[in-house]
FINU-226110 format. One record per residue: residue number from 1; x, y, z of N, C-alpha, C, O in turn. Coordinates in pm, 1 decimal, always signed. Atoms other than C-alpha are relative to their C-alpha. Example, Ala and Ser with C-alpha at 12.3 -4.5 7.8 and 13.67 -1.06 7.14 Angstrom:
# residues 2
1 / +89.0 / -119.0 / +0.0 / +1230.0 / -450.0 / +780.0 / +90.0 / +120.0 / +0.0 / +193.6 / +118.1 / +66.5
2 / -82.0 / -119.0 / -6.0 / +1367.0 / -106.0 / +714.0 / -77.0 / +109.0 / +73.0 / -26.1 / +219.8 / +89.9
//
This chain:
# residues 93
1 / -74.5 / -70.8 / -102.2 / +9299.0 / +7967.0 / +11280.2 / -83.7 / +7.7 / +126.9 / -196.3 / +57.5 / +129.6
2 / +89.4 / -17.6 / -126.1 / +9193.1 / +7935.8 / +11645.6 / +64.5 / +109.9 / +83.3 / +181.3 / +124.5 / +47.2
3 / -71.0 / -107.4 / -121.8 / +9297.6 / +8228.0 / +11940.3 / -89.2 / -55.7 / +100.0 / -176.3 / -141.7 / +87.4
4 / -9.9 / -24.1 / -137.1 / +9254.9 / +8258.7 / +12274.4 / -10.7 / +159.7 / +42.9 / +54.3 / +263.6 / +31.3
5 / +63.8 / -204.1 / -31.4 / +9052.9 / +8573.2 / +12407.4 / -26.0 / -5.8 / +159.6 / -106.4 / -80.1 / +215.9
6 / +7.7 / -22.4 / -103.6 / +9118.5 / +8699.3 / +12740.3 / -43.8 / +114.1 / +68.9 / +45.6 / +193.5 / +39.5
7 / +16.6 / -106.6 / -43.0 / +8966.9 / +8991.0 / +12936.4 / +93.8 / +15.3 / +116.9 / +148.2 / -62.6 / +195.2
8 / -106.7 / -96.5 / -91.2 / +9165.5 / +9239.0 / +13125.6 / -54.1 / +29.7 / +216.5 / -138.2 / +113.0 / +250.2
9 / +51.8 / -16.9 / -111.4 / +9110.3 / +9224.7 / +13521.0 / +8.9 / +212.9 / +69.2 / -51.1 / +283.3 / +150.3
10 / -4.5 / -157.0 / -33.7 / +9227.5 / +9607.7 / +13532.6 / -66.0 / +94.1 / -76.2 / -111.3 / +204.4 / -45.7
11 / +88.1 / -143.4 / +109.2 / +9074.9 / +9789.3 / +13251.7 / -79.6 / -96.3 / -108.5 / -56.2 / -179.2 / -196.4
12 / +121.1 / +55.5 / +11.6 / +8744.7 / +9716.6 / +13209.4 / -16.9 / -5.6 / -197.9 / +31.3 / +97.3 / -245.3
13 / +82.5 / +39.4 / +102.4 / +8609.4 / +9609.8 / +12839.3 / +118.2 / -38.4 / -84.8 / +113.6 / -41.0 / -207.8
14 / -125.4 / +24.9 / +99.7 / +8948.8 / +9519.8 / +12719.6 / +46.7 / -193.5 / +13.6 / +39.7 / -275.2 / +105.4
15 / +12.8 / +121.3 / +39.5 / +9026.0 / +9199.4 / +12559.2 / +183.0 / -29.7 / -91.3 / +260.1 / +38.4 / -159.1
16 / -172.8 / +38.3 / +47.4 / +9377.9 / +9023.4 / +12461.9 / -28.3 / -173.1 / -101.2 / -77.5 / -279.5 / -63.7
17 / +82.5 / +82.5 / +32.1 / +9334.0 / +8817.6 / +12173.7 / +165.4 / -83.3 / -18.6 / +259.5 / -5.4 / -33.8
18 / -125.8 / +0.3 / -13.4 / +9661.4 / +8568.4 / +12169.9 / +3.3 / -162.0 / -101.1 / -82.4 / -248.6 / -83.3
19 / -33.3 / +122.7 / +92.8 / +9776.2 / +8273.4 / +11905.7 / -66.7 / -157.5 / +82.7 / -148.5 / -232.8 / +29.9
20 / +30.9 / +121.0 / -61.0 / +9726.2 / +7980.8 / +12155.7 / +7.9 / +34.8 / +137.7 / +80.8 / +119.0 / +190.0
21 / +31.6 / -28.5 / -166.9 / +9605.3 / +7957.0 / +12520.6 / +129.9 / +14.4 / +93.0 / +244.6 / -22.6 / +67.8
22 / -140.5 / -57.4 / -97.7 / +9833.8 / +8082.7 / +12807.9 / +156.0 / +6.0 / -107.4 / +262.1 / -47.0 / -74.5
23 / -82.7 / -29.8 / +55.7 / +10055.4 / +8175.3 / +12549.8 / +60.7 / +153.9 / +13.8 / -31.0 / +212.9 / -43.3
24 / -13.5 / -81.6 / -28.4 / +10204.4 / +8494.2 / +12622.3 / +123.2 / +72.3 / -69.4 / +127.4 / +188.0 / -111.1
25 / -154.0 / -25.6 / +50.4 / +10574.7 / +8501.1 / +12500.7 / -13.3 / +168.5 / -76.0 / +35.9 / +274.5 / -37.0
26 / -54.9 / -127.1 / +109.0 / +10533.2 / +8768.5 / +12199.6 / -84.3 / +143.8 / +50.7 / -68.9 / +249.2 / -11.1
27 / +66.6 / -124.6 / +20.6 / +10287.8 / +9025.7 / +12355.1 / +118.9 / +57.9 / +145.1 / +182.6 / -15.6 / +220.6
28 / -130.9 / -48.2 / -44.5 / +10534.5 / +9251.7 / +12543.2 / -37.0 / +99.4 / +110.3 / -110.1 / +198.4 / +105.8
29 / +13.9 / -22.5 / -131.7 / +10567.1 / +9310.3 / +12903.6 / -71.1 / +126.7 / +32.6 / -145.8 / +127.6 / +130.4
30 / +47.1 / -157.5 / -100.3 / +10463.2 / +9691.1 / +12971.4 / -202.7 / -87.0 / -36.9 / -292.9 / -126.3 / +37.2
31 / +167.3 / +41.2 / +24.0 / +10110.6 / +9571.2 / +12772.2 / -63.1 / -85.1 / +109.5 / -167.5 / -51.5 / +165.5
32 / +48.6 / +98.5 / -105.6 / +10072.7 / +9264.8 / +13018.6 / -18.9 / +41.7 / +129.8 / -100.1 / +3.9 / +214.2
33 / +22.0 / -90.4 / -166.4 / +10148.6 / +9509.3 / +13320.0 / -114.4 / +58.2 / +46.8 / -171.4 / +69.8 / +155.3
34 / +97.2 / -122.7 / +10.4 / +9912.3 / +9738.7 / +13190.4 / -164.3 / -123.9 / +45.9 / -245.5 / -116.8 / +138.1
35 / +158.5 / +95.1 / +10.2 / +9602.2 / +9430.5 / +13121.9 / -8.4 / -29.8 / +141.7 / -108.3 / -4.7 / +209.0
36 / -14.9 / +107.9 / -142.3 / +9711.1 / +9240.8 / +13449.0 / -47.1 / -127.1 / -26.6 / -72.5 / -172.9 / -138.0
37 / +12.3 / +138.8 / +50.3 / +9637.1 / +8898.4 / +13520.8 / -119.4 / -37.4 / -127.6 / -238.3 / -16.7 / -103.3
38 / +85.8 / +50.3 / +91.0 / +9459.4 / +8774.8 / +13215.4 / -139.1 / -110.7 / +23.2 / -123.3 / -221.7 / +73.9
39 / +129.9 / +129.6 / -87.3 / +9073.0 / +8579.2 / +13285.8 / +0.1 / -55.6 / -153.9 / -0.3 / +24.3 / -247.6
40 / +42.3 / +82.4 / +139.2 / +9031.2 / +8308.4 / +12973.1 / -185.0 / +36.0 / -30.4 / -256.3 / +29.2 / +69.7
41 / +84.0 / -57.6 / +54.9 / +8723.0 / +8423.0 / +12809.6 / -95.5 / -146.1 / -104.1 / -206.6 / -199.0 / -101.4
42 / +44.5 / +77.3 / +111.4 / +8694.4 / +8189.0 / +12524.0 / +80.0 / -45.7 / -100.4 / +149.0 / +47.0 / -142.8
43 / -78.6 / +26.9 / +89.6 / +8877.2 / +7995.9 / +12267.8 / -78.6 / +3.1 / -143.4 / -184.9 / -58.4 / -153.1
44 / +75.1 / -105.8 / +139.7 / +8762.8 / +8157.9 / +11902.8 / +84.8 / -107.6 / -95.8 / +206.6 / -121.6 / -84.4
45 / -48.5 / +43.9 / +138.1 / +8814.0 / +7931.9 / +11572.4 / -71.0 / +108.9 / -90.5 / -193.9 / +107.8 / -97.6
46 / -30.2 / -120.6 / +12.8 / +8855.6 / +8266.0 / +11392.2 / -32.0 / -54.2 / -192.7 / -87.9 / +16.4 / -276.7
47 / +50.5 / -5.7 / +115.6 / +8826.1 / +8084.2 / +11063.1 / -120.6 / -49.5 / -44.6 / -117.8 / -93.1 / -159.6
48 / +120.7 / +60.5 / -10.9 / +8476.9 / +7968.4 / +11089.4 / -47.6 / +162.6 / +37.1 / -119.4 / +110.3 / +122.4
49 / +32.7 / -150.6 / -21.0 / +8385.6 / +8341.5 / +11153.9 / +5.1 / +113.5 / -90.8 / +107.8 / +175.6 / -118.0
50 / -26.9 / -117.1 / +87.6 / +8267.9 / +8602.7 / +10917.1 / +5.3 / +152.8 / +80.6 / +36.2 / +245.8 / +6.0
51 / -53.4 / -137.7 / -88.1 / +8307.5 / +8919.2 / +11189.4 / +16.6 / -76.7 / +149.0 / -4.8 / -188.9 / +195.0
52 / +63.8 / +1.0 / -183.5 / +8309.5 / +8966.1 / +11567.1 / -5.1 / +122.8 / +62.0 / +34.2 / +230.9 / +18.3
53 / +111.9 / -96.7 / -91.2 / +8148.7 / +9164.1 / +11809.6 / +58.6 / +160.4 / -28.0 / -7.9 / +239.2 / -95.2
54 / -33.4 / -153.2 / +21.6 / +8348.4 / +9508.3 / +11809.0 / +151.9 / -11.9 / -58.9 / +204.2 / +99.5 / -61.9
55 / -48.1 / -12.6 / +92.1 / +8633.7 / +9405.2 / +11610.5 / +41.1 / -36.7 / -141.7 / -29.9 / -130.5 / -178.0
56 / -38.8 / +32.2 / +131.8 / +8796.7 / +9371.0 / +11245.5 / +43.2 / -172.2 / -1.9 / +132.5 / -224.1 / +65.1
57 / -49.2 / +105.9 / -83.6 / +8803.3 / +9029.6 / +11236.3 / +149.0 / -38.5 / -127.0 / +230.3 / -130.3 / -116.6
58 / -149.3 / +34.6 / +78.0 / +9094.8 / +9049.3 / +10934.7 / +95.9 / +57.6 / +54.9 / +214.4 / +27.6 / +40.5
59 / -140.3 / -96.1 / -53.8 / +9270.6 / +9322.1 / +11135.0 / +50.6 / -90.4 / +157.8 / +153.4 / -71.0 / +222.7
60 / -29.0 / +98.4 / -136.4 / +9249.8 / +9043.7 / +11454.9 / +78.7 / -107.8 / -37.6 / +175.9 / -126.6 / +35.5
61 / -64.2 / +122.4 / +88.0 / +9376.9 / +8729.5 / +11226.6 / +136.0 / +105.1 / -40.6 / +215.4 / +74.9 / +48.5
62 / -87.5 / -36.5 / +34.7 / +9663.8 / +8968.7 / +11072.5 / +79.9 / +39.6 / +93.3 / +198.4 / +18.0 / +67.7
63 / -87.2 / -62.5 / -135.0 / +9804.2 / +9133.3 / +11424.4 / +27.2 / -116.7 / +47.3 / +119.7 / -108.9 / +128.2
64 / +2.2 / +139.2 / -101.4 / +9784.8 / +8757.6 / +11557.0 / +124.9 / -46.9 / -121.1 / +233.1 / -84.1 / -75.6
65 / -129.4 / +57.0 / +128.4 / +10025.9 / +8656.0 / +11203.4 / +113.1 / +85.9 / +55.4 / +209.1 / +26.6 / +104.6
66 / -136.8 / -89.6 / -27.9 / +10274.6 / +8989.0 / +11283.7 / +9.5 / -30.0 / +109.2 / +97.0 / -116.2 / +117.1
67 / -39.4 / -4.4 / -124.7 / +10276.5 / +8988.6 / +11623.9 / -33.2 / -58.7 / +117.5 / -12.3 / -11.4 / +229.2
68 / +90.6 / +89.9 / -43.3 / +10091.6 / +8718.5 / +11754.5 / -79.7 / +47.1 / +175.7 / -65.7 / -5.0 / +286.4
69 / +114.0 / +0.1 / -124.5 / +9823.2 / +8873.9 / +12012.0 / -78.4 / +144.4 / -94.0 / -20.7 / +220.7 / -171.5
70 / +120.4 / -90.8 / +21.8 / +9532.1 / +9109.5 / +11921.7 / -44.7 / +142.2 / +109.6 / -134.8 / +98.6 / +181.4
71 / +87.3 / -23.0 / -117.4 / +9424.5 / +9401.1 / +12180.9 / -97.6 / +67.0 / -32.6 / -86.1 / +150.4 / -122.4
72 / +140.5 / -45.6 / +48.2 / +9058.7 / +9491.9 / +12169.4 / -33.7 / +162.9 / +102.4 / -115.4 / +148.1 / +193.3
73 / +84.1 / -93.3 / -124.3 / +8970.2 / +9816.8 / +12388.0 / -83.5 / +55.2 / -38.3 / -109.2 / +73.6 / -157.3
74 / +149.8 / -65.0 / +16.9 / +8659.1 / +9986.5 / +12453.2 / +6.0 / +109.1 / -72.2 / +91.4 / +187.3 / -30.4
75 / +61.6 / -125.6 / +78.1 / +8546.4 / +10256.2 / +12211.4 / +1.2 / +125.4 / +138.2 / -34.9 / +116.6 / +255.6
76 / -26.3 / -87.0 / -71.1 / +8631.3 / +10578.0 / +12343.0 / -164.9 / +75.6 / +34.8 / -250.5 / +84.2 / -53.2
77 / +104.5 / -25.4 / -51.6 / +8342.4 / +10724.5 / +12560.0 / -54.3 / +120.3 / -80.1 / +47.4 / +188.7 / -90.9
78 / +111.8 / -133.2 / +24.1 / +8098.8 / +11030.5 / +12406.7 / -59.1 / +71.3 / +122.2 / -140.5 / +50.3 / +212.1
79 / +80.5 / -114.1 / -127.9 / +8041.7 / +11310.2 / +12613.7 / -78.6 / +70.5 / -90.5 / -40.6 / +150.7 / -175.8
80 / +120.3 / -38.6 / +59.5 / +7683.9 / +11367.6 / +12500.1 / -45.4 / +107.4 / -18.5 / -121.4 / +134.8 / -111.5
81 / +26.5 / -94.3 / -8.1 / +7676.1 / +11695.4 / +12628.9 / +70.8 / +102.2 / -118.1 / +8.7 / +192.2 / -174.7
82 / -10.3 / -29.5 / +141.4 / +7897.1 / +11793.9 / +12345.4 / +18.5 / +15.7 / -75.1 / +66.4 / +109.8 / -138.3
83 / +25.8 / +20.7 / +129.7 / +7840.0 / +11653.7 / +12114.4 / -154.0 / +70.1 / -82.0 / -176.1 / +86.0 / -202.0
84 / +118.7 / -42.7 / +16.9 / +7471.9 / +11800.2 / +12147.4 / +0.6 / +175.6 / -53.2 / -64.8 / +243.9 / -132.0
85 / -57.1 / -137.4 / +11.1 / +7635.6 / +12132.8 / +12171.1 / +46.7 / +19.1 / -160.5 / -26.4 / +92.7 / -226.9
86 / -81.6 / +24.9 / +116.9 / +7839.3 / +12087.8 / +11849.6 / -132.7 / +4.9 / -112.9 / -140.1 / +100.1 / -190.6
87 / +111.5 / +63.1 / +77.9 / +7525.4 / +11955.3 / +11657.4 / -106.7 / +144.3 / -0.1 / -163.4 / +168.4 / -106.7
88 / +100.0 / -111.5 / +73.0 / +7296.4 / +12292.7 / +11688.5 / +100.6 / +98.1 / +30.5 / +60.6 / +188.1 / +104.3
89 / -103.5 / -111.1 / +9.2 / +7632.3 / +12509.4 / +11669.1 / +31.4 / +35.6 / +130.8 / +132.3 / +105.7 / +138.6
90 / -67.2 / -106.5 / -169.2 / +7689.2 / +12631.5 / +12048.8 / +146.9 / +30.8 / -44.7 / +224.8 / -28.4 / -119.4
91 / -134.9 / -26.2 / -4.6 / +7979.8 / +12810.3 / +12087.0 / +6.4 / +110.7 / +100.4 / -64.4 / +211.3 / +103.1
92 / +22.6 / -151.7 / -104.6 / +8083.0 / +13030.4 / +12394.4 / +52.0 / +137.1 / -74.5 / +41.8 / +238.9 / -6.0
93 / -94.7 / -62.1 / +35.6 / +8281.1 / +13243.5 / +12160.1 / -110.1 / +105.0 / -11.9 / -83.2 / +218.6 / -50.9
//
């Protein structure tokens, strides 16, 4: 299985992973609004691959079978402050 991995020109660390290059048909318009124009990244033979970088790579191959495109986004940010808080109990209460 090969894809086609594109990053998002509007929202940064996000990645569109899609059956075959400039293929677009099945991933569905509001999503494409949302990514914007798509930059080609890389073409991935997916079965020559035991993971990848930050995602599942069976849950990337199976979303690409149902619904043929993948989307990758960034891990939601940590606000350090607290989490630091949390960790030796703070509480304003």
């Amino acid at each position: 299985m090969i894809c086609a991995v594109y990053k998002s020109r509007c929202k940064a660390d996000s990645y569109l992973f899609v059956e075959k290059r400039n293929e677009f048909e099945r991933v569905p318009e509001p999503l494409m609004e949302m990514f914007g124009t798509p930059t080609l990244v890389m073409i991935l033979p997916l079965s020559k691959r035991d993971h990848l970088g930050f995602a599942d790579i069976n849950k990337v191959k199976t979303e690409l079978v149902k619904n043929g495109y993948y989307l990758q986004l960034p891990p939601p940010k940590v606000n350090l402050l607290e989490q630091h808080k949390k960790e030796i109990g703070y509480s304003r209460d």
